[in-house]
C-alpha positions in Angstrom: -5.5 -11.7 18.2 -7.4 -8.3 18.7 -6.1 -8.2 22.5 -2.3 -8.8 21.0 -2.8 -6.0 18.3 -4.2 -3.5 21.0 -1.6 -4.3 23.1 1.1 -3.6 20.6 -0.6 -0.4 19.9 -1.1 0.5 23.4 -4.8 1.0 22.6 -4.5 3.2 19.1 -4.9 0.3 16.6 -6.8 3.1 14.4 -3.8 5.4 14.8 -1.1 3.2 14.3 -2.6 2.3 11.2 -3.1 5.5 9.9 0.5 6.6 10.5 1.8 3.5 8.7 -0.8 3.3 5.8 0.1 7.4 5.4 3.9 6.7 5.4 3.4 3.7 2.7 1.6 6.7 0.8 4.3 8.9 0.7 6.8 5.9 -0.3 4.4 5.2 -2.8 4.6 8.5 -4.5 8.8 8.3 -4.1 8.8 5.6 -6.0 7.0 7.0 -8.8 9.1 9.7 -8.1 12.7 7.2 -8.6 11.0 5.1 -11.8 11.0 8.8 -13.5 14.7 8.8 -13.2 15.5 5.8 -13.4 13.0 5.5 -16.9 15.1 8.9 -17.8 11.7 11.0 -17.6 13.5 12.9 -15.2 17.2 13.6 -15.2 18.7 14.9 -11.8 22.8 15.5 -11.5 22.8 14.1 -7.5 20.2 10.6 -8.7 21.8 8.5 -11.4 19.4 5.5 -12.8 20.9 2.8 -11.3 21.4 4.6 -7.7 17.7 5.5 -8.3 17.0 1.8 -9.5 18.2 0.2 -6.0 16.6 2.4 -4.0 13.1 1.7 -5.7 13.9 -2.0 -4.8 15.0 -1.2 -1.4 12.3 1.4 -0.6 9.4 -1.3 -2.3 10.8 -4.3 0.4 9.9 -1.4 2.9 6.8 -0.5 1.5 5.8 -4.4 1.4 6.9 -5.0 5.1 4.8 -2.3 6.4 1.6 -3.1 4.2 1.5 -6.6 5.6 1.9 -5.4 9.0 -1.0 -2.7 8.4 -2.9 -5.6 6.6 -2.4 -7.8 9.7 -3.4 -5.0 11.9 -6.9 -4.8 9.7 -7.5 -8.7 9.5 -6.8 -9.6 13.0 -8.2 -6.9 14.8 -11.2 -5.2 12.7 -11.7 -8.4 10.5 -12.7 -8.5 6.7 -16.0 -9.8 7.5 -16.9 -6.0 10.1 -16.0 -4.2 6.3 -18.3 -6.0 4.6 -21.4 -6.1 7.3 -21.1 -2.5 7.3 -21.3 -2.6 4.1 -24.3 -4.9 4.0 -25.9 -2.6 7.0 -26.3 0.5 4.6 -23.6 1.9 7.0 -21.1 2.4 3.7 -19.9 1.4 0.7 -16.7 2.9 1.9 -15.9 -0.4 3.9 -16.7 -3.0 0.9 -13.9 -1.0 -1.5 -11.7 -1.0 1.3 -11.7 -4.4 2.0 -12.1 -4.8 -2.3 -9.2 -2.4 -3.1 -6.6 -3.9 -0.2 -7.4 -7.5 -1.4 -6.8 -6.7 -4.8 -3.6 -4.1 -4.3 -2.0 -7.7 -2.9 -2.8 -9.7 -5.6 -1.3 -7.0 -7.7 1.5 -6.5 -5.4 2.6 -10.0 -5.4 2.0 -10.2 -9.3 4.6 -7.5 -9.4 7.1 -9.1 -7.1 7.1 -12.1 -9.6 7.6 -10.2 -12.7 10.5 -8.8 -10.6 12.0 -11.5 -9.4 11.4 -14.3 -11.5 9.0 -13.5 -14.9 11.3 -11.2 -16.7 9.7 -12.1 -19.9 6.8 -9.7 -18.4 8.9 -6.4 -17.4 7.4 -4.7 -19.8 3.9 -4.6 -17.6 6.2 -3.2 -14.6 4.9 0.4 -15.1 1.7 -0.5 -15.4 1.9 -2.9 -12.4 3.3 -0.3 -10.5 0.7 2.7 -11.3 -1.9 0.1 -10.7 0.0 -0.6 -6.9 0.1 3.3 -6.1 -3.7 3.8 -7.6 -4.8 1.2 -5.2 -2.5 1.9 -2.2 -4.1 5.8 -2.7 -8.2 4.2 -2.7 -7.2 1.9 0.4 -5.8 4.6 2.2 -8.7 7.5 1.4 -11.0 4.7 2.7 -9.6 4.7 5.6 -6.7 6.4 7.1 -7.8 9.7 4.7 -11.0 9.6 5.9 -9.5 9.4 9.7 -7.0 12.6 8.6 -9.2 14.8 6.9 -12.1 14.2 9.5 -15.4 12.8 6.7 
């Protein structure tokens, strides 16, 4: 698997990574940015609600595709277990809330797509759910891709 990843990467797993884990960032932050208007926190006259509403669905299948491929990147060619030896080593703590925070921002992500999709009943925990998704998509990537961009 780790000669397939590198492959696809031609060689800059780390890099690839960091470019796709920043770009889920700054989707992230957009759609906190499109649940303002579409909540009516924030009124623009070019977004209307429900324009604003589809795009948060759209840009979120986006954000999802890419943090599976960046997870895959992780699993297959770093491995969960290299995290949490690291961790184990004394090397840093860093790793183990990595590998903690992107475990548990799926578990939260997928909770989320079933409110969406099928347990209506809960929408009222959306904006929760979704601060909690952006709060752990920002700790995964300062563990890792931030600490590769601003060089600690």
């Amino acid at each position: 698997m780790e000669d397939l990843i590198d492959q696809i990467s031609r060689g800059n797993v780390s890099q690839v990574k960091t470019v796709l884990a920043s770009a889920i960032v700054v989707l992230a932050l957009y759609q906190v940015f499109l649940m303002a208007v579409v909540y009516g926190k924030l009124k623009l006259p070019f977004l209307d609600g429900r324009a604003a509403s589809f795009t948060h669905r759209a840009v979120g299948d986006t954000i999802v595709l890419l943090a599976l491929i960046v997870g895959f990147m992780c699993i297959g060619y770093f491995e969960v277990g290299d995290g949490i030896e690291h961790a184990r080593d004394g090397e840093s703590g860093r790793a183990a809330v990595h590998v903690g925070a992107a475990f548990l921002l799926f578990a939260v992500l997928a909770l989320k797509i079933v409110v969406v999709r099928w347990w209506h009943s809960m929408g009222r925990f959306l904006p929760l759910l979704g601060l909690s998704v952006l709060v752990l998509f920002l700790i995964v990537w300062a563990t890792s891709a931030g600490d590769y961009l601003l060089g600690g």
